[in-house]
mmCIF file as gemmi writes it, N, C-alpha and C atoms, coordinates in Angstrom:
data_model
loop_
_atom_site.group_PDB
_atom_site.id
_atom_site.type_symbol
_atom_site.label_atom_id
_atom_site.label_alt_id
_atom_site.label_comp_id
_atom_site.label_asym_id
_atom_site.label_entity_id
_atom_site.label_seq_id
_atom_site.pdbx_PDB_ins_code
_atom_site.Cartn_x
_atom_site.Cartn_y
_atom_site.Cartn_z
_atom_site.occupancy
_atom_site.B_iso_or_equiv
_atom_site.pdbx_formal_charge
_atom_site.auth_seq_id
_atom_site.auth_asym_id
_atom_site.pdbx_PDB_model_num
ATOM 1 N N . UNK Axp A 1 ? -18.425 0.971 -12.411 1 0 ? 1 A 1
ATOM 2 C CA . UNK Axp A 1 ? -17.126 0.355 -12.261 1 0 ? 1 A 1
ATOM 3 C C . UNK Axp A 1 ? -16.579 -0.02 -13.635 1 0 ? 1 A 1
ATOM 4 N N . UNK Axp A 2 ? -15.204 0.638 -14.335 1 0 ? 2 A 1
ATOM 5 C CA . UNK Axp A 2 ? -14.665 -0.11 -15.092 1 0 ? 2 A 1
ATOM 6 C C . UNK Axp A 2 ? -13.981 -0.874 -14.67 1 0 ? 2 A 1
ATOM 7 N N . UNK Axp A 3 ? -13.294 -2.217 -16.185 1 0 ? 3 A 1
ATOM 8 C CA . UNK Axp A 3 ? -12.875 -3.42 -15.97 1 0 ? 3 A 1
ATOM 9 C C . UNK Axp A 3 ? -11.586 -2.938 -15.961 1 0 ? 3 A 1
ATOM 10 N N . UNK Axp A 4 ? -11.313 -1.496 -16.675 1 0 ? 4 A 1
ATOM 11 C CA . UNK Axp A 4 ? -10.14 -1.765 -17.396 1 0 ? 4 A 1
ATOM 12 C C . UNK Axp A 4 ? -8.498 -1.89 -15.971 1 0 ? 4 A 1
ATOM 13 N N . UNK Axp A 5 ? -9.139 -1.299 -15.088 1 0 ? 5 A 1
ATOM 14 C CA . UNK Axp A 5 ? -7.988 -1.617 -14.353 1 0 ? 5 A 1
ATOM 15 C C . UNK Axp A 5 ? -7.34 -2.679 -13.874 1 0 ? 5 A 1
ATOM 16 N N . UNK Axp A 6 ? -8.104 -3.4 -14.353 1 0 ? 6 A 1
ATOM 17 C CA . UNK Axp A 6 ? -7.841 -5.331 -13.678 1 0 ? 6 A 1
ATOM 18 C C . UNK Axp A 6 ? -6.635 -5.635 -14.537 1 0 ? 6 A 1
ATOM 19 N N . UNK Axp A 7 ? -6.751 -5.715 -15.886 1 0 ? 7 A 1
ATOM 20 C CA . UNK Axp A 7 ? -5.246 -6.024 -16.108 1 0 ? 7 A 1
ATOM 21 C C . UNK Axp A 7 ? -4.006 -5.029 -16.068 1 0 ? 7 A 1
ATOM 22 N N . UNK Axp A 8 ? -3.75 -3.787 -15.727 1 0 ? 8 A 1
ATOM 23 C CA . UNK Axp A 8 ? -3.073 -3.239 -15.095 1 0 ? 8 A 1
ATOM 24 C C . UNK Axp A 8 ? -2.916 -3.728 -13.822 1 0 ? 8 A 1
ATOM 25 N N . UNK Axp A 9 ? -3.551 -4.275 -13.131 1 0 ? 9 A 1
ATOM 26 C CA . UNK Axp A 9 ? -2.759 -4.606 -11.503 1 0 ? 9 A 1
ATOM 27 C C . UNK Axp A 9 ? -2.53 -6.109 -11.95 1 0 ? 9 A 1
ATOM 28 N N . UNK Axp A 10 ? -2.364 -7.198 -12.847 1 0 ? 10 A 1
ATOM 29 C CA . UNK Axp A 10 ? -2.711 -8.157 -12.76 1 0 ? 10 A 1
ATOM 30 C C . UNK Axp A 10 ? -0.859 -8.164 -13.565 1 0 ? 10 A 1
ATOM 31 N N . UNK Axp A 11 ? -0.717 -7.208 -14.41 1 0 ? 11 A 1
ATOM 32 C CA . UNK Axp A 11 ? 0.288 -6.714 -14.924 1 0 ? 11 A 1
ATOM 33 C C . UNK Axp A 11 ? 1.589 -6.359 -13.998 1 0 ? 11 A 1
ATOM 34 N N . UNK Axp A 12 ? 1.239 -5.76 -13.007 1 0 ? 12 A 1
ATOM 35 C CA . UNK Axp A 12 ? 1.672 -4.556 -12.318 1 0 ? 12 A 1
ATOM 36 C C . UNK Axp A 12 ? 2.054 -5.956 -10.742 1 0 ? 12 A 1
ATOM 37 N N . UNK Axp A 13 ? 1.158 -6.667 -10.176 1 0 ? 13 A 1
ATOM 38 C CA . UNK Axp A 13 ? 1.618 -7.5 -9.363 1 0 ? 13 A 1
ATOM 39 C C . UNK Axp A 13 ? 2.446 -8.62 -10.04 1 0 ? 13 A 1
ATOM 40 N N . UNK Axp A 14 ? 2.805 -8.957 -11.392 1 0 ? 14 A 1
ATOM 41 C CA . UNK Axp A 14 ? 3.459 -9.927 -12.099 1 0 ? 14 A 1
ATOM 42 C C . UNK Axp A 14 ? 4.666 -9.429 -12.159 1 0 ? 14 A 1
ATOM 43 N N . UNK Axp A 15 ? 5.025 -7.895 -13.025 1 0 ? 15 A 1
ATOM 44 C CA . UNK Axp A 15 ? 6.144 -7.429 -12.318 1 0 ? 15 A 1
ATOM 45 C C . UNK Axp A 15 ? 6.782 -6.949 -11.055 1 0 ? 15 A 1
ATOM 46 N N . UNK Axp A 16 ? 6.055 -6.958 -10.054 1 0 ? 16 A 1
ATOM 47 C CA . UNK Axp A 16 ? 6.182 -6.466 -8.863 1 0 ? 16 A 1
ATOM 48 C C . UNK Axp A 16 ? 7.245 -8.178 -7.895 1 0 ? 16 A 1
ATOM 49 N N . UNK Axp A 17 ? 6.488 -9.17 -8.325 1 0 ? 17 A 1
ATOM 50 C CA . UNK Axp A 17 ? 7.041 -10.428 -8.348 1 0 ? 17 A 1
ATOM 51 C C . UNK Axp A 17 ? 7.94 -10.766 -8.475 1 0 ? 17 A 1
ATOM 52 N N . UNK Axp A 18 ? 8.192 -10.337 -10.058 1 0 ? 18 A 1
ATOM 53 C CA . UNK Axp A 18 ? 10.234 -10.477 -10.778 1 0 ? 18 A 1
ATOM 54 C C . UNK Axp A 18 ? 11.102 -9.567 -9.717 1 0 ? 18 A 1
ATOM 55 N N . UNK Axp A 19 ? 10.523 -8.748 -9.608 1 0 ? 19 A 1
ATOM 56 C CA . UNK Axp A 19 ? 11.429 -7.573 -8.716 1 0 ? 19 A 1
ATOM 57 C C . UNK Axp A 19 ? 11.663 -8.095 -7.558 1 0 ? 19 A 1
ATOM 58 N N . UNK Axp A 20 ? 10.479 -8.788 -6.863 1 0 ? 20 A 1
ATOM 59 C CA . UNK Axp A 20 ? 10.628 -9.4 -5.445 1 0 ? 20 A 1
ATOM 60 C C . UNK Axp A 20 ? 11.66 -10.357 -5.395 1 0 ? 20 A 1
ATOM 61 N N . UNK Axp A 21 ? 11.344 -11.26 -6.693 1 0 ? 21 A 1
ATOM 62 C CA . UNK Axp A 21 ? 12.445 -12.633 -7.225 1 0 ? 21 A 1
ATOM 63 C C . UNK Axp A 21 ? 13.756 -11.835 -6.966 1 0 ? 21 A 1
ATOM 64 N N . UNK Axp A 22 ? 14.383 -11.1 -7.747 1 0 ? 22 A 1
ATOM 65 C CA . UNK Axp A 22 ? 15.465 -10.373 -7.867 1 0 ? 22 A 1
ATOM 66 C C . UNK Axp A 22 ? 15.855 -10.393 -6.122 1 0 ? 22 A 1
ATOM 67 N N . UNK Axp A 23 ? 15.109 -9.129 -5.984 1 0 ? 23 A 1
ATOM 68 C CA . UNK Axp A 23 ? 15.566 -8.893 -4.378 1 0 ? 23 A 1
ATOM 69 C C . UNK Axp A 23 ? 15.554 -10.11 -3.199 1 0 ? 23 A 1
ATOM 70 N N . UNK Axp A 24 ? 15.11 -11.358 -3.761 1 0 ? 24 A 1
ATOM 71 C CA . UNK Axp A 24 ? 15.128 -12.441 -3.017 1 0 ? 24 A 1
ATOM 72 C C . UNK Axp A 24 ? 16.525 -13.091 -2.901 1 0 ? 24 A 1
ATOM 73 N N . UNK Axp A 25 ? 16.941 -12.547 -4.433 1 0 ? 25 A 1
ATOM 74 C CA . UNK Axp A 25 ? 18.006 -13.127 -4.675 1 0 ? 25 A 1
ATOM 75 C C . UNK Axp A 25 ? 19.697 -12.498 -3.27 1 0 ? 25 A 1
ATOM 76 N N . UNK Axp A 26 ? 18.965 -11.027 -3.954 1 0 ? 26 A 1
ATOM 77 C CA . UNK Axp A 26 ? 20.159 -9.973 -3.125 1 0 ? 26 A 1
ATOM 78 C C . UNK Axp A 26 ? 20.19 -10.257 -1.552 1 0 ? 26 A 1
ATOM 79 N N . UNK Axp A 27 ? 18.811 -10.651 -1.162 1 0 ? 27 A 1
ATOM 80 C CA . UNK Axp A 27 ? 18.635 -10.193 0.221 1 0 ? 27 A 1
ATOM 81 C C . UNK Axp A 27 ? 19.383 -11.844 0.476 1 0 ? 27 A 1
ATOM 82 N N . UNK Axp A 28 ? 19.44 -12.904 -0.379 1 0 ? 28 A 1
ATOM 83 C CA . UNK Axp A 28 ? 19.824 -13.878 0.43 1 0 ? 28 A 1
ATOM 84 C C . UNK Axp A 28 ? 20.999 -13.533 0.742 1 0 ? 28 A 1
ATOM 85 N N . UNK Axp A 29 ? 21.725 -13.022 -0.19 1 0 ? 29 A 1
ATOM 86 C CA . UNK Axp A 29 ? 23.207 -13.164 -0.694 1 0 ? 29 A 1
ATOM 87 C C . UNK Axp A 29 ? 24.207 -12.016 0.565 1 0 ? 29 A 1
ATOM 88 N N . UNK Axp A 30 ? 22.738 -11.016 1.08 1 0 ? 30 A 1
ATOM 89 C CA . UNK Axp A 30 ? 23.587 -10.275 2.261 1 0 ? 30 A 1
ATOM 90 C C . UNK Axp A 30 ? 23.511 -11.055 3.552 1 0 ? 30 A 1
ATOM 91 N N . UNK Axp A 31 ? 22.359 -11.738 3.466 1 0 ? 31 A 1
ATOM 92 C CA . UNK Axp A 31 ? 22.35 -12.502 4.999 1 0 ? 31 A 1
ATOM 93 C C . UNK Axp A 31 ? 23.231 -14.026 5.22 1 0 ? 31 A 1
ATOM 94 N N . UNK Axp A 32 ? 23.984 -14.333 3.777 1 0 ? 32 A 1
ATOM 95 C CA . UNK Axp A 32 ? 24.503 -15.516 3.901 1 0 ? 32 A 1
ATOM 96 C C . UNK Axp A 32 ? 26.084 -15.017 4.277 1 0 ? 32 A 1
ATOM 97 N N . UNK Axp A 33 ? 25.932 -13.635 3.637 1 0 ? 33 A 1
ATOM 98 C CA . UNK Axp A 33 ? 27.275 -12.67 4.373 1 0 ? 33 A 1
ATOM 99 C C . UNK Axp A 33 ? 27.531 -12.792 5.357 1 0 ? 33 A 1
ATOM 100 N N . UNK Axp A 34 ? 26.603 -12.013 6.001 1 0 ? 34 A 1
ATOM 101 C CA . UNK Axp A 34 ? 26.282 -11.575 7.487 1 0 ? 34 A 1
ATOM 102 C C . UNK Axp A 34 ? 26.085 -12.821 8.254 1 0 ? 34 A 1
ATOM 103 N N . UNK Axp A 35 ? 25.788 -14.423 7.731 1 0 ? 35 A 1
ATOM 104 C CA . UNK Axp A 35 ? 25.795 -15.439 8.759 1 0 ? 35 A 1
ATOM 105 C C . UNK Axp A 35 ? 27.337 -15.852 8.794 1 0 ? 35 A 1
ATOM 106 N N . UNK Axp A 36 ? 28.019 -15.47 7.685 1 0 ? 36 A 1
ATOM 107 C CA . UNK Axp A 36 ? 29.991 -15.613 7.588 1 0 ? 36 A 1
ATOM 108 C C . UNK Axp A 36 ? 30.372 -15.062 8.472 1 0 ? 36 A 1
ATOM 109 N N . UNK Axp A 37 ? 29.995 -13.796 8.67 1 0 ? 37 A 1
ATOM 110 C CA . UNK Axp A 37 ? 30.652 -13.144 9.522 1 0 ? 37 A 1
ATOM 111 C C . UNK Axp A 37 ? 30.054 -13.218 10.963 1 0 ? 37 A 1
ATOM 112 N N . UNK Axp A 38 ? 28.97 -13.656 11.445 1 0 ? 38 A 1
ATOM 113 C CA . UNK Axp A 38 ? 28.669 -14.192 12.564 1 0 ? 38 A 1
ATOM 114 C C . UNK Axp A 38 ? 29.825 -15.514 13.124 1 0 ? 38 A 1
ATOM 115 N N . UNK Axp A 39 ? 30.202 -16.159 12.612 1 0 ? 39 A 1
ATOM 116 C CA . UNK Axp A 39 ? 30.396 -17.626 12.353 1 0 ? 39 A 1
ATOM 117 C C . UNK Axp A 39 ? 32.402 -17.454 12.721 1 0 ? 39 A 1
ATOM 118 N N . UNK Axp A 40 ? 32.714 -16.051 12.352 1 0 ? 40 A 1
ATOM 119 C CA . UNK Axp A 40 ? 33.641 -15.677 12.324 1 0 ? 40 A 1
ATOM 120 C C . UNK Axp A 40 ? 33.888 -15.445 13.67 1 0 ? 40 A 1
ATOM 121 N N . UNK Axp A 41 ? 34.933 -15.744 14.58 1 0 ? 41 A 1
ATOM 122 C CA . UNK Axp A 41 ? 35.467 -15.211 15.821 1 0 ? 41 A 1
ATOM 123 C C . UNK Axp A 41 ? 36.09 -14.09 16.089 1 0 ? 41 A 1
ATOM 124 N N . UNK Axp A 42 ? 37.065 -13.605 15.282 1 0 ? 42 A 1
ATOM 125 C CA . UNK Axp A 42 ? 37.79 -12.608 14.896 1 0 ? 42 A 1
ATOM 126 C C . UNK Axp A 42 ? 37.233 -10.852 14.714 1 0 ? 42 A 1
ATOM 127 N N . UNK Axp A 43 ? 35.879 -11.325 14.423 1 0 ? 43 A 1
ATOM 128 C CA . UNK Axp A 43 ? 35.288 -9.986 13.926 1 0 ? 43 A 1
ATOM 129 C C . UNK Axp A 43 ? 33.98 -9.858 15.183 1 0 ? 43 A 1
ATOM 130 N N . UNK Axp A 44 ? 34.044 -9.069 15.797 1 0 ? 44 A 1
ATOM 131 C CA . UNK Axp A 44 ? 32.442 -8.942 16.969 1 0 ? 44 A 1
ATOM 132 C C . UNK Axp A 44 ? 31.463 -8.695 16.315 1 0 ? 44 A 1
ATOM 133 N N . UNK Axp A 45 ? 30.37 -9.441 16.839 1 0 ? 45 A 1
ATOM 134 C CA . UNK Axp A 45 ? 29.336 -8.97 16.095 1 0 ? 45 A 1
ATOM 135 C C . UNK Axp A 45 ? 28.13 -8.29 16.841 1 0 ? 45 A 1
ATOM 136 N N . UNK Axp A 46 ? 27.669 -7.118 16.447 1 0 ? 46 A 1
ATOM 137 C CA . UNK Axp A 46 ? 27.037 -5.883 17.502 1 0 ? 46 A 1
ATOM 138 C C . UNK Axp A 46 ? 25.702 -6.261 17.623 1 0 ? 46 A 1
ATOM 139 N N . UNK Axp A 47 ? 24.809 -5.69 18.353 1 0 ? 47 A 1
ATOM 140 C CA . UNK Axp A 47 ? 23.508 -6.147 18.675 1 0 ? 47 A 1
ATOM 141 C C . UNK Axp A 47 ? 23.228 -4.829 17.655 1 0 ? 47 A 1
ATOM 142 N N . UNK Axp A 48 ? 23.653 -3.878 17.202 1 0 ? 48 A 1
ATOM 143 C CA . UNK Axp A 48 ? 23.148 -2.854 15.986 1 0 ? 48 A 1
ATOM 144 C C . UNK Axp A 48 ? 23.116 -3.74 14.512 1 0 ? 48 A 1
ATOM 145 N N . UNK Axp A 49 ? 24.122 -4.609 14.438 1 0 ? 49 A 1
ATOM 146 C CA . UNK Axp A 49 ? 23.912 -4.954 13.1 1 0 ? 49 A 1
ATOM 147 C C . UNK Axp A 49 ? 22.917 -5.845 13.294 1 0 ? 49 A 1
ATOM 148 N N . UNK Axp A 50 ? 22.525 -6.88 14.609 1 0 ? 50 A 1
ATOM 149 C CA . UNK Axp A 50 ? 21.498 -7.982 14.409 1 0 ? 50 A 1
ATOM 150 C C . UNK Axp A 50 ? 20.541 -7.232 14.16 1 0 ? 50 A 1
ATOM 151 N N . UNK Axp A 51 ? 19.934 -6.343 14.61 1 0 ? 51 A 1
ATOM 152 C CA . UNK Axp A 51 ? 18.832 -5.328 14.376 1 0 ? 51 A 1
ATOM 153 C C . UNK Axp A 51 ? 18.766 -4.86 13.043 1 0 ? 51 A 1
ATOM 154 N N . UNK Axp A 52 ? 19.819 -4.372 12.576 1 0 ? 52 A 1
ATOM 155 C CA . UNK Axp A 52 ? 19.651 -4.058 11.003 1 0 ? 52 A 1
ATOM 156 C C . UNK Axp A 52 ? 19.502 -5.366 10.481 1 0 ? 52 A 1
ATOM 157 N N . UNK Axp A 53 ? 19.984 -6.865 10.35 1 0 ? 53 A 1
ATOM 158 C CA . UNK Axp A 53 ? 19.438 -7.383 9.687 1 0 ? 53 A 1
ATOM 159 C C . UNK Axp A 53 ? 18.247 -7.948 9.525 1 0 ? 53 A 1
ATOM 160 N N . UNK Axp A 54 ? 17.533 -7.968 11.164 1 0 ? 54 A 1
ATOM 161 C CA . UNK Axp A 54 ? 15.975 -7.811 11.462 1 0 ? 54 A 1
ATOM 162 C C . UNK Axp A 54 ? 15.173 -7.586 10.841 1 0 ? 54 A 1
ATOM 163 N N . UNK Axp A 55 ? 15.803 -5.847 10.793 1 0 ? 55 A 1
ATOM 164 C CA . UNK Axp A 55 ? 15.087 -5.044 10.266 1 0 ? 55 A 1
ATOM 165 C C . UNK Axp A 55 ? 15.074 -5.473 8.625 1 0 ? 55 A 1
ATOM 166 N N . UNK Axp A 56 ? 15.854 -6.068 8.146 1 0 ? 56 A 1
ATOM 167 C CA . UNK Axp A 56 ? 15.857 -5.838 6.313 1 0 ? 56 A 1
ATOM 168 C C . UNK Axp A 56 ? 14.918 -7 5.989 1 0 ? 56 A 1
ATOM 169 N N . UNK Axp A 57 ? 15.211 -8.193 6.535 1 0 ? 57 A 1
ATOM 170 C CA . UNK Axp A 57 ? 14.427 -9.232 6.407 1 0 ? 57 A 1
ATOM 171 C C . UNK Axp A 57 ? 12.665 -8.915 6.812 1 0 ? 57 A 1
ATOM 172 N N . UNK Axp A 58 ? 12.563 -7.941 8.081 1 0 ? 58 A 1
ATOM 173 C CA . UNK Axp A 58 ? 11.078 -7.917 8.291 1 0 ? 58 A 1
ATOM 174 C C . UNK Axp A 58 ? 10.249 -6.904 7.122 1 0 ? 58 A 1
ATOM 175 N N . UNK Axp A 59 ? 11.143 -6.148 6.639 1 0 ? 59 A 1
ATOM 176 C CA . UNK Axp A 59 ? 10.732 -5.335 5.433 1 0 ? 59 A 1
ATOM 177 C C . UNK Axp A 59 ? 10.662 -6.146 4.217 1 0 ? 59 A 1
ATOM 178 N N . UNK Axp A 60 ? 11.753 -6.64 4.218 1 0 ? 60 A 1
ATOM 179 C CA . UNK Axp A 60 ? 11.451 -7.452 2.635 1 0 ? 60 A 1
ATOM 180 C C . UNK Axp A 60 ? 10.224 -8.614 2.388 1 0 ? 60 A 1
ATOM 181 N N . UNK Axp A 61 ? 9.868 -9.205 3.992 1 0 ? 61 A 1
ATOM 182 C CA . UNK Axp A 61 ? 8.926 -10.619 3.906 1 0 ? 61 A 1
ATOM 183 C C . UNK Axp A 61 ? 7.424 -9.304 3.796 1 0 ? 61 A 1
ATOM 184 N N . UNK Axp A 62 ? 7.526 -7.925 4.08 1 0 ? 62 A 1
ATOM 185 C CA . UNK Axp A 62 ? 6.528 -7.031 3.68 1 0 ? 62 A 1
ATOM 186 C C . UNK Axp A 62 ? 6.259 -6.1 2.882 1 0 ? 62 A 1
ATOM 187 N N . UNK Axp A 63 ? 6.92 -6.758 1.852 1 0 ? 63 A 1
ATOM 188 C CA . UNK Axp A 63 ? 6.849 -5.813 0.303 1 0 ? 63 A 1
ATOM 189 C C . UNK Axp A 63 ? 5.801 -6.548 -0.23 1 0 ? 63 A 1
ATOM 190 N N . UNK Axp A 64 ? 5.978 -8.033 -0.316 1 0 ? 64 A 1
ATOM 191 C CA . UNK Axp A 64 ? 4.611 -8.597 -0.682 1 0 ? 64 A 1
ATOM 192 C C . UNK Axp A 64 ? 3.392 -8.393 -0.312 1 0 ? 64 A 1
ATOM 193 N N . UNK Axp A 65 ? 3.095 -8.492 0.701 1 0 ? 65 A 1
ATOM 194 C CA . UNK Axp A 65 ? 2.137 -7.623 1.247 1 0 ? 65 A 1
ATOM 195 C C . UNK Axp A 65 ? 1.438 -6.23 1.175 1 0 ? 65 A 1
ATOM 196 N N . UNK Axp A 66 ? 2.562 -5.704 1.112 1 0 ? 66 A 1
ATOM 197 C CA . UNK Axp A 66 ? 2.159 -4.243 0.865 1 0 ? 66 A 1
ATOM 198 C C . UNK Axp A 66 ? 1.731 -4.213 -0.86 1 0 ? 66 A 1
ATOM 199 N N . UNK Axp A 67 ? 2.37 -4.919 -1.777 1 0 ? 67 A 1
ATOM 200 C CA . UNK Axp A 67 ? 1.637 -4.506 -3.34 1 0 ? 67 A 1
ATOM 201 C C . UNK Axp A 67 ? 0.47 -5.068 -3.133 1 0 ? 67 A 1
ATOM 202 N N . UNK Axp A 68 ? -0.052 -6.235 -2.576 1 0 ? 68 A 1
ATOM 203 C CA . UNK Axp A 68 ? -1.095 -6.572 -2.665 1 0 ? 68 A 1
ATOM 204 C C . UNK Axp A 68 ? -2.403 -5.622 -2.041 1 0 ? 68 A 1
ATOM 205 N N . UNK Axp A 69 ? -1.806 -4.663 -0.873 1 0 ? 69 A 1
ATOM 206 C CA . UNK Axp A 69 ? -3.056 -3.996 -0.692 1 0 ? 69 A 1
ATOM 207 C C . UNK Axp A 69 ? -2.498 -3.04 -1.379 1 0 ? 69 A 1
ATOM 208 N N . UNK Axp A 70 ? -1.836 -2.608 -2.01 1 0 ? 70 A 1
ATOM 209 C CA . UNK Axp A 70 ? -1.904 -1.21 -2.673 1 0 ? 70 A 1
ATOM 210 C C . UNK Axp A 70 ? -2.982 -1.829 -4.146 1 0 ? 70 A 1
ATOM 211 N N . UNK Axp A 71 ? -2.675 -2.804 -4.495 1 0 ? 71 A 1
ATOM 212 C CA . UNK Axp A 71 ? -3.389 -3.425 -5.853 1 0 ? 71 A 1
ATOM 213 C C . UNK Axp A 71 ? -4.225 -3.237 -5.4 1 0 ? 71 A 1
ATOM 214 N N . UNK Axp A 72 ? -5.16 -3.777 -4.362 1 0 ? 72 A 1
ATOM 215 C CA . UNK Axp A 72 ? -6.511 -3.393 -3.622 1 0 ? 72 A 1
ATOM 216 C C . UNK Axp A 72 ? -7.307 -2.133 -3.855 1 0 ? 72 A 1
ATOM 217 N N . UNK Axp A 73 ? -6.218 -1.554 -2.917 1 0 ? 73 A 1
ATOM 218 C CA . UNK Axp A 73 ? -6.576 -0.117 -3.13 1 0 ? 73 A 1
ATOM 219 C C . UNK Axp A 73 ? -6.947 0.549 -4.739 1 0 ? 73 A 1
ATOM 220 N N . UNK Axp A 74 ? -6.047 0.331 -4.845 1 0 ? 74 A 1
ATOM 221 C CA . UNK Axp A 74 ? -6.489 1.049 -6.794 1 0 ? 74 A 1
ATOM 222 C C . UNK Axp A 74 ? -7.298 0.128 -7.07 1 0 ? 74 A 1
ATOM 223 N N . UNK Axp A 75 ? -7.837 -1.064 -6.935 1 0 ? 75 A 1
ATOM 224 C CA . UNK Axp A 75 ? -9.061 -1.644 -7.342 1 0 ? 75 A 1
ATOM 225 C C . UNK Axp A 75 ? -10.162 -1.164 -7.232 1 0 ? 75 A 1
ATOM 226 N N . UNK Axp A 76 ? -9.999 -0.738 -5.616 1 0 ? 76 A 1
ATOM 227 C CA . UNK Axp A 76 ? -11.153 -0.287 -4.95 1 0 ? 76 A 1
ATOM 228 C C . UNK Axp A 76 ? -11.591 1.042 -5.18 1 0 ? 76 A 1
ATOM 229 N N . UNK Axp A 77 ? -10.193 2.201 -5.299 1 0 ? 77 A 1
ATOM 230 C CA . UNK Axp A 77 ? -10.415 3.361 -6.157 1 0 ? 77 A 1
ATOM 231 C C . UNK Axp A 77 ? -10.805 3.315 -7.102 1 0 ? 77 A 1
ATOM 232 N N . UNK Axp A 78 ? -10.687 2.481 -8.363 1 0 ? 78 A 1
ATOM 233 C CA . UNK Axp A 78 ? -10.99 2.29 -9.554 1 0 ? 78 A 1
ATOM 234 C C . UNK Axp A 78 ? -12.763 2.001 -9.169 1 0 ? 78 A 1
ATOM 235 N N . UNK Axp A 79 ? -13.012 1.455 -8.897 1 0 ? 79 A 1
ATOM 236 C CA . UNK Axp A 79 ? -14.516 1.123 -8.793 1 0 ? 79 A 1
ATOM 237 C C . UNK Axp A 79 ? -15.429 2.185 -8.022 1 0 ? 79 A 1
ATOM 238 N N . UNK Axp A 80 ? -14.743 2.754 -7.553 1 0 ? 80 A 1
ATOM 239 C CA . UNK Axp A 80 ? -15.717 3.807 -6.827 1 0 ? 80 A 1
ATOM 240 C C . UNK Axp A 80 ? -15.449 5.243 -7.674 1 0 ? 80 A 1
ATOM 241 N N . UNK Axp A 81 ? -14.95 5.354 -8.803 1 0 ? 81 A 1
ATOM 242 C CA . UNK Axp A 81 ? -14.808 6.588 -9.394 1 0 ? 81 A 1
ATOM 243 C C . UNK Axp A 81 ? -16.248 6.803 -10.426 1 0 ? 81 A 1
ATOM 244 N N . UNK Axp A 82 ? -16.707 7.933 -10.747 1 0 ? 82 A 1
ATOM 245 C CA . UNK Axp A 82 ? -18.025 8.548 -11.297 1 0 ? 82 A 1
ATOM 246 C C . UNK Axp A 82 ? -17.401 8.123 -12.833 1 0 ? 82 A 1
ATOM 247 N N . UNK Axp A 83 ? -18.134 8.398 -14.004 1 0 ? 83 A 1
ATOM 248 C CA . UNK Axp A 83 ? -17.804 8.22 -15.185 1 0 ? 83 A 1
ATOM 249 C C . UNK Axp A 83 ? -17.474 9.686 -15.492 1 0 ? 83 A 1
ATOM 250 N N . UNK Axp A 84 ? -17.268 10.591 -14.429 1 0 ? 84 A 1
ATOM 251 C CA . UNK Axp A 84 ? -16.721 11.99 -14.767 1 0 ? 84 A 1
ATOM 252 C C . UNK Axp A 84 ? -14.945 11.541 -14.644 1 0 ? 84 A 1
ATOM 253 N N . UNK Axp A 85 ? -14.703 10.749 -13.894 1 0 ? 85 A 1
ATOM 254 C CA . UNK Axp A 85 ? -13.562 10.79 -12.872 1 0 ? 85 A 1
ATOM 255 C C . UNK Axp A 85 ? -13.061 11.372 -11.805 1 0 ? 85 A 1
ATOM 256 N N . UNK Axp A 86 ? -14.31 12.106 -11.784 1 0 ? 86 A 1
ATOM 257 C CA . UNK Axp A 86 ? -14.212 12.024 -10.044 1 0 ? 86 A 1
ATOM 258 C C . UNK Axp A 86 ? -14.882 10.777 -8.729 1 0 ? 86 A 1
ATOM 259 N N . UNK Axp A 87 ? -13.906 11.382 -7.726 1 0 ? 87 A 1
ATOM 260 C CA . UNK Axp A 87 ? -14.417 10.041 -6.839 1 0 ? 87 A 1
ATOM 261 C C . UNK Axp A 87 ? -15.141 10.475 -5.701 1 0 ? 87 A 1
């Protein structure tokens, strides 16, 4: 097992973070939209868009998640590779 991949994911989940920060930012800024326009009488609001925003929020609370097992994964690849580089 080399070490060296540890600070590459340690790297790699720190920026993965800022990015999340960012998109924390965006994703509020569409759903504080989308609660305007709920709130609104004038405009209907479809059982397609509640679903799309479902859907964006259940993806985004699983981006975190998902780098963390992908970091895993290449951990776990990383440690099981031969000193040929093969695995």
């Amino acid at each position: 097992m080399t070490a060296g991949a540890i600070p590459y994911v340690i790297i790699a989940l720190a920026v993965f973070g800022m990015i999340l920060m960012t998109f924390g930012f965006i994703v509020d800024a569409v759903l504080n939209i989308d609660n305007q326009l709920v709130s609104e009488p004038g405009l209907p609001y479809s059982q397609q868009r509640a679903n799309t925003m479902g859907n964006l929020t259940l993806m985004f609370k699983a981006l975190g998640f998902t780098s963390v097992i992908a970091a895993g994964i290449f951990l776990i690849k990383n440690a099981v590779m031969d000193s040929t580089g093969g695995i």
